[in-house]
Every structure is written in structure tokens, then in C-alpha cells.
C-alpha positions in Angstrom: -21.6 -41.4 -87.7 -22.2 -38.5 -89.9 -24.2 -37.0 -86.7 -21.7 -37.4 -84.1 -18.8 -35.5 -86.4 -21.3 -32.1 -86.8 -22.2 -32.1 -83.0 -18.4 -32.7 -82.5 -17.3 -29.6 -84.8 -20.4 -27.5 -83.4 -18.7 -28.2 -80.3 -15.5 -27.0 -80.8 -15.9 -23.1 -80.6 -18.1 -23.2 -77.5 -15.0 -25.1 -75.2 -12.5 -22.3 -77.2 -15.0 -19.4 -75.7 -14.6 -21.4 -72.3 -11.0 -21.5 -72.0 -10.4 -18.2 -73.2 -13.2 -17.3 -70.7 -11.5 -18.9 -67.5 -8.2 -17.3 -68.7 -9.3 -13.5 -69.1 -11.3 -14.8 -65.6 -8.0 -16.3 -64.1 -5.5 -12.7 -65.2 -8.6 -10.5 -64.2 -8.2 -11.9 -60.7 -4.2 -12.1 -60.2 -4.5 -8.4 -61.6 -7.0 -7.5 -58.8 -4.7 -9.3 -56.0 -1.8 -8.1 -56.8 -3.8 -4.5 -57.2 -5.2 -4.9 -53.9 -1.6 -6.3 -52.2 -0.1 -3.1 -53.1 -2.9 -1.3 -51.7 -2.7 -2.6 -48.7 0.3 -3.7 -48.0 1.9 -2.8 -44.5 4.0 -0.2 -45.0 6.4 0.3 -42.4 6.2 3.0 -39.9 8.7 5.0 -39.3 11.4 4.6 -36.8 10.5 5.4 -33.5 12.2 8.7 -32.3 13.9 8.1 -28.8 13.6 11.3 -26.3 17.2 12.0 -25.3 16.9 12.6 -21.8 19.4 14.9 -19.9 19.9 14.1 -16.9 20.5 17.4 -14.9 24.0 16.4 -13.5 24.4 16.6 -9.6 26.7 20.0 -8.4 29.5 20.2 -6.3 28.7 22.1 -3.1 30.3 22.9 0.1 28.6 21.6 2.6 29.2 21.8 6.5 30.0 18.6 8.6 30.1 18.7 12.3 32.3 16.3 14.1 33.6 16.3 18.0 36.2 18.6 19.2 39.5 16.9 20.3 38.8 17.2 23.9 34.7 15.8 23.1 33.0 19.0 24.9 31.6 20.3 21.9 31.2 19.6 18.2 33.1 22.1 15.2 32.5 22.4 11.6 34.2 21.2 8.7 33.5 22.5 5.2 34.0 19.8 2.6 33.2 20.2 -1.8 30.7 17.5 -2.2 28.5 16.2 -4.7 25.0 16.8 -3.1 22.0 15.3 -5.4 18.7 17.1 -5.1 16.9 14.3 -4.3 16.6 14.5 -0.9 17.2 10.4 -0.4 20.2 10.4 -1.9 21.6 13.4 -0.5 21.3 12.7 3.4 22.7 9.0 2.8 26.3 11.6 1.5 25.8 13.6 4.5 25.7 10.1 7.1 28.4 8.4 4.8 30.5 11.5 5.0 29.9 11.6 8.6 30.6 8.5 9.4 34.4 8.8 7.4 35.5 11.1 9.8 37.0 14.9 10.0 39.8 15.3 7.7 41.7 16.9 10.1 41.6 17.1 14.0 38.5 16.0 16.1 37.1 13.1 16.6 34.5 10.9 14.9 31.1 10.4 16.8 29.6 8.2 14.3 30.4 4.4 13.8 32.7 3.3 10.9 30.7 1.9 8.7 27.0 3.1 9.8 24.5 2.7 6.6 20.8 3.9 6.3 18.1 1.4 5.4 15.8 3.9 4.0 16.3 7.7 3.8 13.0 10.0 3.0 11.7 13.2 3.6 7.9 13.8 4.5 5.5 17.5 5.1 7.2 18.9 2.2 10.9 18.2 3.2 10.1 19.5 7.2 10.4 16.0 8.5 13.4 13.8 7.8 13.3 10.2 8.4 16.5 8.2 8.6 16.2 4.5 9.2 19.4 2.9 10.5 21.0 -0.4 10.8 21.4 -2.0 13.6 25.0 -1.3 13.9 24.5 2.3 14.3 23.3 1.8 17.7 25.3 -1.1 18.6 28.5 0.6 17.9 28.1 4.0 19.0 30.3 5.2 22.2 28.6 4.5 25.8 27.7 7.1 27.1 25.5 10.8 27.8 28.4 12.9 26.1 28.6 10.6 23.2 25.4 10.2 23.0 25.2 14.1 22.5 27.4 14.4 20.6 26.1 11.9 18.1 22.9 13.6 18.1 24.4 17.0 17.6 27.1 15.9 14.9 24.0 14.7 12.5 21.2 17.1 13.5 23.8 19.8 12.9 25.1 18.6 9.8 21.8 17.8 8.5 19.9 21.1 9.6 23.0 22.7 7.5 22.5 20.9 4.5 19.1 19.9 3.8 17.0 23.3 3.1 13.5 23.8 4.3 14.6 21.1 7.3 13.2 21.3 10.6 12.7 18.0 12.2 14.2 14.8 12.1 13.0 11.4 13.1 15.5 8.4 13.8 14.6 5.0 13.2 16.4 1.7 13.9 15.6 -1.5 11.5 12.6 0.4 11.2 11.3 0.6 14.1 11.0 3.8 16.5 13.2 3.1 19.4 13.1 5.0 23.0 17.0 6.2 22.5 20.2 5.6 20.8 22.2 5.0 24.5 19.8 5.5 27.3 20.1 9.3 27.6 18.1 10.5 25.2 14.7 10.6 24.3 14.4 9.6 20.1 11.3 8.5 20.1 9.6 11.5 18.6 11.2 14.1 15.7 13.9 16.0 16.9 13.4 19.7 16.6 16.8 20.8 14.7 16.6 24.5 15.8 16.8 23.2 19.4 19.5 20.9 18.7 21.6 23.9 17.3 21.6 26.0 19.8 22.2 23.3 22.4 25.6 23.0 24.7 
């Protein structure tokens, strides 16, 4: 009995040691994690900077229009202020929706109410124009040579005035080359603009 009270008292300070042991262990660690939380820790990145972006806005221009004379022998010009954008897309669907409206005053217009471009383009550098038309363009237009010519000169005109650098346009119908608009003339192939101004 006298034994198991001195091995029992020995004892003692060894678990003290121990437990103060696993509890210098246990704040040793928590100091290292929270050390190495702060260390590295996400920080957050800075907000990202959006580039502000001007767009360069689109000019008002005059630009020419050619539309039938009253008595349809010839076509004349009419200067109009529009907004013309650069891109060279945008700016010949103005030109055919401007044609199609009508002359403000006098003449007469060759183009169908409503005619709309499927695709617009420009290819070689901006030489060749493409214009892709519904159906409806050729459906509607007036029977006929003369207003078949004067279709043809109205937008080769207007376009050869208005679209710098220009030479040669090539019309399309639901994409597709067709042989001509009426039956009178030949579409197939680009039409040379310089020829097409200086024609009767």
C-alpha cells in the first residue's frame, strides 16, 4: 500500500509536464495557423478598370440621290443632310432606304416602296459593292426597258456619288446572281459605275 502511494506521488509531476506540454503544443500551433492565414490570405484584387470606349459618332453629310425626272427620260439629283456611317454596310443600306422613300420634291420614284437589302458588303478594298436584295425588289419594280434604266441609273448613280473609292457594283437577289432585274439588262456581272454615269 505504502508502494502504490510513492509511485502514485512520483507520478504526479510527470502528467503536469504532459499537460502543460500539449498546451504550449496546442497555442504554438493556433499561433502558426492563424500566422500563416494572414499570410496567405486572398487579398482581393483590385477592381477591374473598364475601358470607356468612344464611339466615334456618325456625321451628317449631304449626300446626292438621284431619282426620275417627271416626264421619266432621265434621272436628276437631290441633295439630302444625312447621317452616313463609315462602315460601308451600314451606309449603302441609308443610301437604298433613302432611295426607296422617294424625292422630296418633284420626280418620280424608281425604286419599290419598301425594297430592303439582305446583305450589304464591300469587297477589293471598297472597288466592288455587293448588294443582296429581296425578292420584292425585283418583283415590284416597273415593267419595262425605261424603268429598268432608270432603276439602274437611280442607284448606280447614287451610290457612285456616295461611296468613295467605288467603281463597281454587283446586284444580287436572295443571294443569288440573277441574268437581270426586267429582261433588259444584263446584271449578271458588276456594273462598271463610270459607265453608268455617263449613260443616256
Amino acid at each position: 500500500m505504502a508502494l502504490k502511494t510513492s509511485l502514485t506521488r512520483s507520478d504526479a509531476p510527470s502528467h503536469r509536464v504532459q499537460r502543460l506540454a500539449i498546451a504550449g503544443a496546442v497555442v504554438i500551433a493556433g499561433a502558426l495557423v492563424l500566422l500563416a492565414t494572414r499570410f496567405f490570405a486572398v487579398r482581393p484584387s483590385p477592381p477591374a478598370t473598364r475601358e470607356h470606349v468612344v464611339e466615334a459618332p456618325v456625321q451628317t453629310v449631304p449626300a446626292e440621290l438621284f431619282f426620275a425626272s417627271a416626264d421619266s427620260a432621265a434621272v436628276f439629283s437631290e441633295v439630302r443632310t444625312l447621317a452616313l456611317p463609315e462602315n460601308s454596310s451600314e451606309r449603302l443600306r441609308t443610301l437604298v432606304r433613302e432611295l426607296a422613300s422617294g424625292p422630296g420634291s418633284g420626280g418620280l420614284r424608281v425604286l419599290p416602296t419598301g425594297t430592303s437589302l439582305r446583305g450589304a458588303y464591300s469587297t477589293d478594298g471598297g472597288e466592288t459593292l455587293i448588294l443582296d436584295f429581296t425578292r420584292d425588289f425585283r418583283s415590284n419594280l416597273h415593267w419595262g426597258s425605261t424603268w429598268e434604266r432608270l432603276a439602274l441609273r437611280s442607284l448606280l448613280r447614287t451610290l457612285g456619288a456616295n461611296m468613295p473609292g467605288a467603281r463597281r457594283v454587283q446586284i444580287l437577289v436572295e443571294g443569288q446572281v440573277v441574268e437581270s432585274l426586267g429582261g433588259h439588262y444584263d446584271v449578271s456581272v458588276p456594273l462598271d459605275l463610270d459607265e453608268w454615269k455617263n449613260a443616256p
